[in-house]
C-alpha positions as CSV (number, residue, x, y, z in Angstrom):
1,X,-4.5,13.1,3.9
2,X,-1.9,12.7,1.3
3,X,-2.3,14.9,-1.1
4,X,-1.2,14.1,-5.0
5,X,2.2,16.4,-5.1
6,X,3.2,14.6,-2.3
7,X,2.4,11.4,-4.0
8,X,3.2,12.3,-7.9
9,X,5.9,10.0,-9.3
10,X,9.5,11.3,-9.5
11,X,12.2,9.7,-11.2
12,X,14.6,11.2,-8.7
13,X,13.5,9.3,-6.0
14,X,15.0,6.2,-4.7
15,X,13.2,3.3,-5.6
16,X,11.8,2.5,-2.8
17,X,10.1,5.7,-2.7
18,X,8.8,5.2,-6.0
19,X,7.6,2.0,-4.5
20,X,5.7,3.2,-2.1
21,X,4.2,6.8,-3.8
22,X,3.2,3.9,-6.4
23,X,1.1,1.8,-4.1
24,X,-0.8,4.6,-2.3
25,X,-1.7,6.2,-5.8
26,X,-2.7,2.5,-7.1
27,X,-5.3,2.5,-4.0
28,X,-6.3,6.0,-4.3
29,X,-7.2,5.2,-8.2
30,X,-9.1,1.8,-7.0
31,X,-11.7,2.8,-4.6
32,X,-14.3,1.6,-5.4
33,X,-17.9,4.3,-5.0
34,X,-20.3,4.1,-2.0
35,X,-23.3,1.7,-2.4
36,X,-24.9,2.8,1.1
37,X,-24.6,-0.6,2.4
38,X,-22.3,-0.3,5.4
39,X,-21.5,-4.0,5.3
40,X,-20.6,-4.0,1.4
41,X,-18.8,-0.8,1.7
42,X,-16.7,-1.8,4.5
43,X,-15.7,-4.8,3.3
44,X,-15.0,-3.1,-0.3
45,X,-12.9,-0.1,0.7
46,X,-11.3,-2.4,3.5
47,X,-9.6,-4.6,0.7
48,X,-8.6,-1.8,-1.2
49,X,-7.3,0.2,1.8
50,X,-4.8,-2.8,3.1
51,X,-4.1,-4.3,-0.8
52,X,-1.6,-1.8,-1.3
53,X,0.3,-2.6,2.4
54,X,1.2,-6.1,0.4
55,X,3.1,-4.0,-1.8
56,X,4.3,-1.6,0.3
57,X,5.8,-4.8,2.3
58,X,7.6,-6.2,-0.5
59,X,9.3,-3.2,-1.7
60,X,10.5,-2.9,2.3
61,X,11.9,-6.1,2.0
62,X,13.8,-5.5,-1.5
63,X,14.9,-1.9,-0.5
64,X,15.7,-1.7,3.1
65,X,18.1,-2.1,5.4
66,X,16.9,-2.3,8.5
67,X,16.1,-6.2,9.8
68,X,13.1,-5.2,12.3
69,X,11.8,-3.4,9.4
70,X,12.3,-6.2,6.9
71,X,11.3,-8.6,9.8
72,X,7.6,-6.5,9.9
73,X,7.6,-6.9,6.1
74,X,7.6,-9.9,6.0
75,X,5.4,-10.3,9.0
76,X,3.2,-8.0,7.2
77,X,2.6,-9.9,4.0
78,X,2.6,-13.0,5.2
79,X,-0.1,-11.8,7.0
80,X,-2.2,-9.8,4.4
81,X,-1.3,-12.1,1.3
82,X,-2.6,-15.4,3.4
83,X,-5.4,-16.7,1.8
């Protein structure tokens, strides 16, 4: 588990970092509490577990290099963003 020092925002790093430390503390923020419904809770934490791979996609595709990297970005949204 990450915990929040490895995940607090630091204008030193490159943006991409910044990017990414951004979308796992957005999901971390967003979880939603346990009803005790396995069903509802699955589906609930589900959504907000893979929401923040959309992002973490998008800033792969504007900061990196690598094409088999951007290639699985875009592969990746595509993927999560589909309706």
């Amino acid at each position: 588990m990450m915990s929040m020092g490895m995940a607090a925002p630091n204008p030193n790093d490159p943006p991409a970092t910044q990017g990414y430390k951004q979308s796992m503390n957005d999901m971390m923020t967003n979880v939603p509490a346990f009803t005790g419904e396995a069903d509802v809770d699955f589906m609930r934490h589900m959504k907000v577990h893979h929401g923040p791979a959309i992002t973490m996609a998008e800033t792969a595709l504007c900061h990196g290099d690598d094409p088999t990297s951007a290639g699985t970005g875009r592969e990746d949204h595509s993927a999560i963003s589909a309706p």
